[in-house]
Structure formats: C-alpha cells, structure tokens
C-alpha positions as CSV (number, residue, x, y, z in Angstrom):
1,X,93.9,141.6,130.2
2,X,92.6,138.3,131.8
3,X,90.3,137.9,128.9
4,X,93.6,138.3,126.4
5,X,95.4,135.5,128.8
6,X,92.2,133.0,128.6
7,X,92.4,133.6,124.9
8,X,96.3,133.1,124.5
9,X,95.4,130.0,127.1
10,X,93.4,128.6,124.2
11,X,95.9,128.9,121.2
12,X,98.7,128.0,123.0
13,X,96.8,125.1,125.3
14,X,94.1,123.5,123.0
15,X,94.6,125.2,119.4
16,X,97.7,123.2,118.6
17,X,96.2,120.1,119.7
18,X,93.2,120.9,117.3
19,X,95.3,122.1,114.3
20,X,97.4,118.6,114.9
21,X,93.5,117.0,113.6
22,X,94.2,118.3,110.5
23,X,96.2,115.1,109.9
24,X,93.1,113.2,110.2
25,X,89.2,115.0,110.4
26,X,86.6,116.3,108.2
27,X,85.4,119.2,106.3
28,X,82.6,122.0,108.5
29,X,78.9,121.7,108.4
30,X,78.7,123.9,104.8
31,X,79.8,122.4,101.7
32,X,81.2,123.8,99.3
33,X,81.6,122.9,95.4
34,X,85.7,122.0,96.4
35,X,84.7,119.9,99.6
36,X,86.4,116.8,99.7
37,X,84.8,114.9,101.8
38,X,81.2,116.0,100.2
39,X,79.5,112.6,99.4
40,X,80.4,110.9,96.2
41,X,79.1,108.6,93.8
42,X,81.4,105.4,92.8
43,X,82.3,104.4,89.3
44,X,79.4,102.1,89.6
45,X,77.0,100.9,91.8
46,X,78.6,99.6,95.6
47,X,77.5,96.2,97.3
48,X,79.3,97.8,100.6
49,X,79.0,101.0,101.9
50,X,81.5,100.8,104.5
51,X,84.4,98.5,106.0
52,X,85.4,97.1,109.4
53,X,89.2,95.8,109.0
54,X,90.2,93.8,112.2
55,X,93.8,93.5,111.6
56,X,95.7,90.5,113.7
57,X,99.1,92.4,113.4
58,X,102.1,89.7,113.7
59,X,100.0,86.8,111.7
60,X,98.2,84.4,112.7
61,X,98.7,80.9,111.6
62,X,97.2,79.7,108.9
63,X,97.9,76.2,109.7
64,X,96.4,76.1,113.1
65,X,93.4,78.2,112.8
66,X,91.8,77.6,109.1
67,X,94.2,75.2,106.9
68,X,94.0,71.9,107.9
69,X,96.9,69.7,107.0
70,X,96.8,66.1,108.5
71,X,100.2,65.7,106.6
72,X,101.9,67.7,108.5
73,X,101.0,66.1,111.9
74,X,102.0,63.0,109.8
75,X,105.5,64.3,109.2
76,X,106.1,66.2,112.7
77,X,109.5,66.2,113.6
78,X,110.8,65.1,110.3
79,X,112.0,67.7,107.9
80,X,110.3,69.3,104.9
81,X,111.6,67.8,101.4
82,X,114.4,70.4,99.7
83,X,112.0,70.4,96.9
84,X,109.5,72.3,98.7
85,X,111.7,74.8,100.3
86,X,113.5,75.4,97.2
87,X,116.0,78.7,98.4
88,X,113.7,80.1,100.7
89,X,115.4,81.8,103.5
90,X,114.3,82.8,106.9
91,X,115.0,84.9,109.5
92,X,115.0,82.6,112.7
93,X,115.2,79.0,111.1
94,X,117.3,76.8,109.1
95,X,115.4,75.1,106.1
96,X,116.3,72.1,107.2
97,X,114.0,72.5,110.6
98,X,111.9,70.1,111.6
99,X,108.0,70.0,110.5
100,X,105.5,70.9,113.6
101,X,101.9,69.8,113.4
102,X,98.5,72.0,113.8
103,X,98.7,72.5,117.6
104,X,94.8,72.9,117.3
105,X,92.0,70.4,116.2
106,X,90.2,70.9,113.1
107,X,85.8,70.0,112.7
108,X,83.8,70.7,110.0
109,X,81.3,73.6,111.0
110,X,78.0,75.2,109.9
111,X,75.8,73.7,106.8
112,X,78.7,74.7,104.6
113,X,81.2,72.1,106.3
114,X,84.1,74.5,106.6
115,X,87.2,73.3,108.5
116,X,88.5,75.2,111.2
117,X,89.8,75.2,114.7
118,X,86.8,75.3,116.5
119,X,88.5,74.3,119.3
120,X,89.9,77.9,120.0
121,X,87.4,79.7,117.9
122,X,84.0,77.6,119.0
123,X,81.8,81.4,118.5
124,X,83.2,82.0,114.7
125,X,82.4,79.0,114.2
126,X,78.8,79.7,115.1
127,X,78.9,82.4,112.0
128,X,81.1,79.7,109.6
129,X,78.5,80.2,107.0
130,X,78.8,83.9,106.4
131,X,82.4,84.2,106.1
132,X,84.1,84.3,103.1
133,X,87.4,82.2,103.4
134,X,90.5,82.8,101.2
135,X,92.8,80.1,102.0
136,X,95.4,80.9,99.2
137,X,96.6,84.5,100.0
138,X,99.9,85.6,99.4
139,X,102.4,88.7,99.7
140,X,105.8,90.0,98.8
141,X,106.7,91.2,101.9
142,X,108.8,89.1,104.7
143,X,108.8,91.2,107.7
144,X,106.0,92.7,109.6
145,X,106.6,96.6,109.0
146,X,106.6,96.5,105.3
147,X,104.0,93.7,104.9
148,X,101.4,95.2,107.2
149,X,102.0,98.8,105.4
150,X,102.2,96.7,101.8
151,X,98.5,95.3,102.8
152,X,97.3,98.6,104.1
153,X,99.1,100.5,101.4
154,X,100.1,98.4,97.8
155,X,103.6,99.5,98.8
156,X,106.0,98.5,101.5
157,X,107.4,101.6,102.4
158,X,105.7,104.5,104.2
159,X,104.1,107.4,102.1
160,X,101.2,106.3,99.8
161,X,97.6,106.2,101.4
162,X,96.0,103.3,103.0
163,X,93.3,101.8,101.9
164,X,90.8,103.7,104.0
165,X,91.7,106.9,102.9
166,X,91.7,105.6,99.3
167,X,87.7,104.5,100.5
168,X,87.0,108.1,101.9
169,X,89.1,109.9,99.1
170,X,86.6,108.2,96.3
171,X,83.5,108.4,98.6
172,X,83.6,111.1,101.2
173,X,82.1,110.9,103.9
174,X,78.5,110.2,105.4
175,X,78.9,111.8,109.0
176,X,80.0,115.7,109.8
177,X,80.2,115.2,113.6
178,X,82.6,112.2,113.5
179,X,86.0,111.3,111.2
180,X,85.0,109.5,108.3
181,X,88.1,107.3,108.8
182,X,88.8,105.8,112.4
183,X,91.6,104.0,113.8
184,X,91.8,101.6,117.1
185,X,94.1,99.4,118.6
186,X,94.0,96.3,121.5
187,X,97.7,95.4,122.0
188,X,100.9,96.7,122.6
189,X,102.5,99.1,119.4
190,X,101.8,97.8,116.1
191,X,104.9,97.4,113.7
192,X,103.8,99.5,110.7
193,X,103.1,102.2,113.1
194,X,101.2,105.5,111.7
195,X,101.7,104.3,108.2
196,X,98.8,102.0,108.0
197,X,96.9,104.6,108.0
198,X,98.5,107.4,106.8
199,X,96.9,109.1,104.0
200,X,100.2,109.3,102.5
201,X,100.5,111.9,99.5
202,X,96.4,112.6,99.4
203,X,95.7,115.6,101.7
204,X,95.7,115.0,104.9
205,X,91.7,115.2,105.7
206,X,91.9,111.4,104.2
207,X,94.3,110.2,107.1
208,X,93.0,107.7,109.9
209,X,91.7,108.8,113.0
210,X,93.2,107.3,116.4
211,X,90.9,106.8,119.3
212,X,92.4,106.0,122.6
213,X,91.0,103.2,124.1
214,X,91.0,105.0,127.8
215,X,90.2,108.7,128.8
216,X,89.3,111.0,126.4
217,X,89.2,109.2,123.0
218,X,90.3,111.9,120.9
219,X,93.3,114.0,122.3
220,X,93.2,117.9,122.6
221,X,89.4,117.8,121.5
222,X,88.0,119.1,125.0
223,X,88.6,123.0,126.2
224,X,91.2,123.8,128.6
225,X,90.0,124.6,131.8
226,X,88.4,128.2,131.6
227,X,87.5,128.4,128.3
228,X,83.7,129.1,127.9
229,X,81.6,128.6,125.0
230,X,81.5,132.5,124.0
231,X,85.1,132.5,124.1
232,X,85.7,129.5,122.1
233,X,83.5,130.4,119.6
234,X,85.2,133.9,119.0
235,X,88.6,132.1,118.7
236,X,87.6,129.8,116.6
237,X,85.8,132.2,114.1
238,X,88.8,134.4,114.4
239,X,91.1,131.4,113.3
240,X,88.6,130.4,111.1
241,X,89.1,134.0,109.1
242,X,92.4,134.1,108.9
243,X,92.9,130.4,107.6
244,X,90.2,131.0,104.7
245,X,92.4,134.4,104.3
246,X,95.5,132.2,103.7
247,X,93.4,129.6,101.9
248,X,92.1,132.3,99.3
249,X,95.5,133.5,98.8
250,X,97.7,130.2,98.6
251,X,94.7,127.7,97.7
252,X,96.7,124.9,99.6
253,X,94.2,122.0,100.7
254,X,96.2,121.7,103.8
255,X,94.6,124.8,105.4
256,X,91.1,123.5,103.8
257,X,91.7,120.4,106.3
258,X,93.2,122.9,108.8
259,X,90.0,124.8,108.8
260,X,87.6,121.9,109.1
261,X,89.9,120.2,111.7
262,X,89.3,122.9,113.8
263,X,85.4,122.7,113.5
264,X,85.5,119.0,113.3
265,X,86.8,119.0,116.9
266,X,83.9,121.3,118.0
267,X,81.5,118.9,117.2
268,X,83.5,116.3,118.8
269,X,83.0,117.8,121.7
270,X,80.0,116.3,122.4
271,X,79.9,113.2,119.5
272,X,82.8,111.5,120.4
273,X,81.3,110.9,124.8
274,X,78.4,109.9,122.8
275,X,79.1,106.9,120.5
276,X,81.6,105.6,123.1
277,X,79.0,105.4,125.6
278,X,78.4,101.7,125.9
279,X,75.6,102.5,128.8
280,X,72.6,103.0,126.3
281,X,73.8,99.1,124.5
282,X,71.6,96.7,126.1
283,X,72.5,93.8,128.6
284,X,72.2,91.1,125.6
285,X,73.8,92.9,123.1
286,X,77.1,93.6,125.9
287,X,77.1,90.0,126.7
288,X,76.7,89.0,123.3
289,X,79.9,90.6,122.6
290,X,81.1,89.6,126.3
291,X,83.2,93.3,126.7
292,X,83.3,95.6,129.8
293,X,81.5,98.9,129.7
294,X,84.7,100.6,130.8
295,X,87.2,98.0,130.5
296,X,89.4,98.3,127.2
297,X,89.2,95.1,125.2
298,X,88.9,93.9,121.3
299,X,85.4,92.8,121.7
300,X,84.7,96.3,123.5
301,X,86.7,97.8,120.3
302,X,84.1,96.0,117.5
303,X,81.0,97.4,119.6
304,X,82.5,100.3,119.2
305,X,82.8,99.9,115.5
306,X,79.4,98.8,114.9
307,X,78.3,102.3,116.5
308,X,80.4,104.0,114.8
309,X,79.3,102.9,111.3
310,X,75.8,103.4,112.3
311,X,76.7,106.6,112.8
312,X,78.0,106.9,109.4
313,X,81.7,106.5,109.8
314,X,83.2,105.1,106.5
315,X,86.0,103.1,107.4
316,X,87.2,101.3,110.6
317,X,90.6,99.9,111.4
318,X,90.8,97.2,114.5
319,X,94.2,96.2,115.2
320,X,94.8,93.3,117.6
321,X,98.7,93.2,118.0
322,X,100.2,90.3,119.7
323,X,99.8,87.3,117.2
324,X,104.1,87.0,115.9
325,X,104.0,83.4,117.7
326,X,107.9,82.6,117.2
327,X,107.7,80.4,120.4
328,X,105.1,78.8,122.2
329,X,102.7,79.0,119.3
330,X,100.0,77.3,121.4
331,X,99.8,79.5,124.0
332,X,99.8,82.7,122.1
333,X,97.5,81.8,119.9
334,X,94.8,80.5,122.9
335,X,95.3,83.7,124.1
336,X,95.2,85.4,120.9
337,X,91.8,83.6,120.1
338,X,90.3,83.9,123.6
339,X,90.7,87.9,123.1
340,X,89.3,88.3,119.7
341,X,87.1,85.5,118.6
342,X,84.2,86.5,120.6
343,X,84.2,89.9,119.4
344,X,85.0,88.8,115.6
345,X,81.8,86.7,116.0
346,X,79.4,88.7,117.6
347,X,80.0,91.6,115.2
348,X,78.7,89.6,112.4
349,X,76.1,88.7,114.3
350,X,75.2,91.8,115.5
351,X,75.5,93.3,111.9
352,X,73.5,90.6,110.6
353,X,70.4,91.5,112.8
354,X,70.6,94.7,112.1
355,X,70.3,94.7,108.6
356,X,73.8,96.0,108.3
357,X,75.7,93.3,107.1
358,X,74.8,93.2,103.4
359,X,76.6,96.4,103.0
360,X,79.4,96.5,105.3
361,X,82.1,94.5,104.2
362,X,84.3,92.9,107.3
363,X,87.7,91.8,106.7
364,X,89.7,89.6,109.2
365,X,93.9,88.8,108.8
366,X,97.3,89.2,109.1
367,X,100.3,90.1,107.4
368,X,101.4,86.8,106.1
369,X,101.3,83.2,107.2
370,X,103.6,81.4,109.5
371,X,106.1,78.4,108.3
372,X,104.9,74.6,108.5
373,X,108.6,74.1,110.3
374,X,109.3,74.6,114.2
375,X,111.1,77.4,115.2
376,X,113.1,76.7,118.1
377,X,116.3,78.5,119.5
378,X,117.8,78.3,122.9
379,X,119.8,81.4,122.3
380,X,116.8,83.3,121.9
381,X,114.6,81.2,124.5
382,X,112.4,80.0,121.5
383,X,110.9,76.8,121.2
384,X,107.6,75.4,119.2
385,X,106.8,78.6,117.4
386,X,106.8,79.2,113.8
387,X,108.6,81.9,111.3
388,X,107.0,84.1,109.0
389,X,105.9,82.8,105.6
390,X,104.9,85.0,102.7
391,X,104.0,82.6,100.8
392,X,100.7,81.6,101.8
393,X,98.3,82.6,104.4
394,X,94.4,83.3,105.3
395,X,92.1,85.6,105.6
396,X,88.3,86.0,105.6
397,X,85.8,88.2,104.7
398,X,82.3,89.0,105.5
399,X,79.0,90.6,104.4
400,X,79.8,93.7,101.7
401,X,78.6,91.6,98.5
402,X,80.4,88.6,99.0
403,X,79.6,84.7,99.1
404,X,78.9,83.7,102.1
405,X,80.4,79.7,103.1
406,X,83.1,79.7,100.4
407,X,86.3,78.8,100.7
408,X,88.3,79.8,98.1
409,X,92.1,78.8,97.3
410,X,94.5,75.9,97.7
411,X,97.5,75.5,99.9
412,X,99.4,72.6,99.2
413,X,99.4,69.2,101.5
414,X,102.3,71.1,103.8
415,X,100.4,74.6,103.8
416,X,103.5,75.7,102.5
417,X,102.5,77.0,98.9
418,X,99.5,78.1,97.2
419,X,98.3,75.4,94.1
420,X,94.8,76.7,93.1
421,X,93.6,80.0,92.7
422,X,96.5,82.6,94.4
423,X,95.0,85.9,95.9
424,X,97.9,88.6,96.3
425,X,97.7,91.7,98.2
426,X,97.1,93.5,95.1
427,X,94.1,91.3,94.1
428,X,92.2,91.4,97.7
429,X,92.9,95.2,97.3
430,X,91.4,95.3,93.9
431,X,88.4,93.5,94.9
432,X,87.7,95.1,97.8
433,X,87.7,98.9,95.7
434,X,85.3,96.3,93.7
435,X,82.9,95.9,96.2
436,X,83.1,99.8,97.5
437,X,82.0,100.5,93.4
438,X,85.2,101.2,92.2
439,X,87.5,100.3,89.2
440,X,90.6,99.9,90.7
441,X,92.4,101.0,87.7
442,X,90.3,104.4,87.8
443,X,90.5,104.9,91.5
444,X,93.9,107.4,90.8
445,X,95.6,110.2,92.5
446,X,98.3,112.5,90.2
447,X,101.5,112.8,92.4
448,X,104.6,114.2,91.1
449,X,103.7,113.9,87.5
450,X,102.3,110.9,87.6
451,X,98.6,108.9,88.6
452,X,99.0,106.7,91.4
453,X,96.6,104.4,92.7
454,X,96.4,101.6,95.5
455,X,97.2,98.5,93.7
456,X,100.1,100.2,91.5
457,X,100.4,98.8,88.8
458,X,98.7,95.3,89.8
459,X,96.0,93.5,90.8
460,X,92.9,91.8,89.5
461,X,89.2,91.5,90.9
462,X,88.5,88.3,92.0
463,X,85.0,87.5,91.0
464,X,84.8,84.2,92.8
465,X,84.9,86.1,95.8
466,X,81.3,88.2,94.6
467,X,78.2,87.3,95.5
C-alpha cells in the first residue's frame, strides 16, 4: 500500500510538472526515423551553428549609445522641423516637443574607428572591431508587446514560432541531455511575455526553455521527496508505455514531445546542476565576465550561455528588461549599461579564444529606437526621457559569418529616419536563417492549409552584412 502511495506521490507531485516540459524539451536518447529534433542538414552550408540573442527589452537608445548626432546637441531644446515629423504620433509626447541631445559622449574606438558611447560602454568598446553594427534598423511595431514578439516572431501578435524554434525546427538539436532551445532573463517581467518564445503552431518540442535564475533552474525536474531511482524508473517506463500506446493509436506529435519531455527531465536531473555550476570556471575567466558564482546577474546569465552552447545547446535567449527610459534617460541607461556591458563584452571575448566565435552568431538589441525629442510630463513624473520610435534604431551582431567592424546603415542628421540602406525586422530575420544555412523562403511550416514561415511574406538577405 505504501509503495502504491509513493507511486501516486510521483504522478500527482512531480509527473505533472514533467508533462508541463513538453511545452519546451527534447526527444529520448533513441532516434527514430520521425524524431524531430534528430540532427539536420540546412539548405546549404551554415557559417553559424548556434545563436546567443541578448535581448535589451524596452529599447535602448540609439542616439545615446551608437548613433552619434552632434546636430541634435546643436538643436537641444528647440523643436524638430514639421517636415521631419511629418504625422507621426506618439504615445507620451506632443510632436512639437523639444529636441534633447545624446546624454552620453561619443569616441571613435578600435582600428575600425567606430563611434560609440564609450563612456558607459568602455569594455564593448574593447571588442568594437568584431561587432557588426546596423545603424539603420527599423520596425512596424510601436509598442513594446507586439514589437518584441514581431522581432522574435515576424508577427505582432502571439501564436507563430520564434525564431529559435524556427533554428531548432530546421536543425534539431546537438545535445540529448539539455533543451536545444533555452530561455533566461535579468530584470523584472518582459512585455512580450511567453510569446517570444513560444513555438507557436510548430509542436511544442520547438518551444524555449526557461531557466530560473535562483534554486533549481528547471522547475518540477528533481524527485519528490521519497522517490528512489527503482521507483522512478518503473513509473516512468510505465508512462512511457502508455504514451507510445496513445501515440500509435492517435499519431499526435504532442505525446511524441510528451514522451521525450518526460525522459528529457531524467537526464536533467543531473545535466542541468552541472552546466550551472560556475565552480569548475576559473578565477580569470569569472572576473573577466565580473559575475558572482551564486549571485544572479546578466554577465552571470552569458557565462551561462557560453556553457551551454559548448554543451551543444542551439539557441539561447538573454533578456535584460529594464531599458523603456521615458524619464531620466541618463540614469537608466548608466545603469542599464553598468549591468550588461561587461558581460556583452566578455562573451565575445571569451568566444573568440575559444575558437567559438566564428560559428556562433551573437545578436545584441531592442525593440525599436527611442525619439530624438524630450519626453517630459509632470502628470506622470516624467522628465528628460525619450518615447518609442519605430522608425529607426540599432542593433549589432557578432561572429556567425559576419563582417567584423562594419557599420552598416544611415540615420539621418536627427537620428530620426533611416537614409541609406534600411534593415527591417524581416530582413535581419532573413539574414540571420542566412547564416544558420537556410533559405528563408524555404524554411516553411504548413498550418491550416497553408506554408508559413518566419518572415511571412517579406524579407530580404542582407549580404552586406556577410562576411
């Protein structure tokens, strides 16, 4: 009778939190002809292998960090010409607000002379020369929700897959004891919640994994209390029958990811202690990266990733909440900066030495830009922020089969348009597939009736961009 209670214990206690995996884990140990997650060639050969995405959810500005505009400090105060606006409308500022200058100051860095704000970012630019700068990005979307799950997702609403579970869906996956796809986060909530990455209408075993960045890092992965080894092993083969029953019968690829979630969190058990175990990282490479062994951080997060990817994961996902500066733009982003630029730095670096970096593309942005105008309201207890602005922002990218020390795209002198070669959402999209050897056009899913794919029914590669 107590053995039947330990087992019920199990089901009840830790089998639920295990069959909740199956929105986001990998196939067992044996493959099969249907696995999906068995390793796949891409249309063509790959410069990158894998991808880190650090994610500064609420956008950074472009205009303080890496678009230098000495116009605008010219015109601070005074504000932008109608022309320029045109009938742009905003959520928290009149187009008529005043113009506020780069709160940061810009320096020409590394042998390739790129501008930035070295001032808050002095250790990226110690890497300056391997980044990849696109200075002329743009989006559709105006608010932070849709835009970060338009980025993530070529669509602005929840439901289609993100972008890593498009890279797993047309790669699988080089690990069995870890997700192919992992997820982590170093603020507070991010706006596109679960949706970023959400593997949307491809089976679930494509999803994101999250890891907690205290305690255990995977929930419902360890044994209740009193479960031994014998015992969990004879539930989980008896679950495991039964599932492959249902799968013979139904063939629904939910209970295939059912059935490896199960076994995925078995191994787990003792892979996930192991690659979060900053204790075997030496003293140079922890203070190269300057996190705490124990102490949650973003730096501590990309250590984290660089394990994981040696480790074979396929696609990480860093997100760094906090930068949606709508007042006191200065202070946010000092802070902002002080947490991640360390971290952003040192992974190159410590990619670089490792031989790592040629194929494993890094990508580092926001949502969108922020406006070249002041935000200020004493209702709200605003004052020298700025609004968003799809129009034009930055990002960067790094290693994966890209030029290193470029800096592609134009903003106008205000930073407020892009006039020389725009990147959308749906190009960066297409040229990252690029560099992962894929057509983006080919890449396709079939959905109720019809293929889908990431960039819809947009997008072009940008070759400038490849190395």
């Amino acid at each position: 009778m107590d053995r039947m209670m330990q087992r019920r214990q199990f089901f009840t206690r830790c089998g639920l939190g295990l069959g909740q995996m199956a929105l986001a884990s990998l196939l067992a140990e044996a493959q099969s002809p249907n696995d999906p997650l068995a390793p796949k060639k891409p249309h063509f050969p790959a410069k990158a292998k894998r991808v880190i995405h650090l994610f500064m959810a609420g956008a950074p500005s472009h205009l303080d960090l890496f678009d230098p505009k000495p116009a605008l400090a010219k015109l601070e105060g005074k504000p932008l010409p109608p022309s320029v606006i045109g009938g742009q409308r905003y959520a928290f500022i009149r187009p008529d607000a005043a113009v506020m200058g780069p709160r940061f100051k810009f320096q020409k860095c590394g042998k390739s002379g790129v501008e930035l704000a070295a001032e808050v970012m002095p250790r990226l630019a110690e890497v300056v020369d391997d980044l990849c700068l696109i200075r002329s990005m743009r989006t559709d979307q105006f608010n932070h929700a849709p835009a970060q799950i338009f980025l993530n997702t070529g669509f602005s609403q929840p439901g289609r897959p993100s972008l890593g579970s498009w890279a797993v869906y047309g790669l699988g996956a080089e690990t069995r004891d870890l997700p192919a796809f992992v997820v982590m986060s170093t603020g507070a909530g991010i706006s596109g919640g679960s949706a970023n990455w959400s593997s949307g209408f491809l089976p679930t075993v494509y999803a994101g994994v999250r890891l907690r960045s205290t305690g255990q890092p995977i929930l419902n992965v360890a044994s209740p209390r009193g479960i031994d080894a014998r015992l969990q092993k004879e539930s989980l083969d008896l679950v495991r029958t039964l599932n492959q029953k249902r799968l013979d019968q139904d063939g629904d690829p939910e209970i295939a990811t059912r059935i490896n979630a199960y076994e995925m969190a078995f191994r787990l058990q003792s892979s996930a202690p192991e690659f979060m175990d900053l204790k075997k990282e030496s003293k140079e490479t922890l203070d190269l990266y300057g996190c705490d062994l124990d102490k949650p951080s973003f730096a501590r997060a990309c250590l984290i990733a660089r394990r994981l990817i040696e480790r074979g994961v396929r696609f990480v996902n860093i997100y760094h909440e906090g930068w949606d500066a709508h007042s006191d733009l200065t202070g946010n982003h000092k802070n902002n900066c002080q947490a991640t630029d360390q971290g952003s730095a040192a992974l190159i670096k410590d990619l670089k030495r490792r031989g790592l970096l040629d194929d494993t593309l890094v990508i580092w942005g926001g949502e969108f830009g922020r406006t070249p105008m002041v935000e200020t309201n004493a209702a709200l207890g605003r004052s020298l922020g700025r609004d968003h602005h799809p129009q034009a922002f930055t990002m960067w990218l790094a290693g994966g089969g890209v030029k290193p020390g470029l800096v592609h795209g134009e903003t106008d002198d205000l930073g407020f348009h892009v006039v020389k070669d725009p990147v959308h959402v749906h190009d960066l999209q297409a040229t990252i597939l690029h560099l992962l050897g894929f057509d983006h056009e080919k890449l396709t899913y079939r959905f109720q009736g019809r293929d889908f794919r990431l960039t819809d029914v947009h997008g072009k590669v940008v070759q400038a961009l490849l190395a």
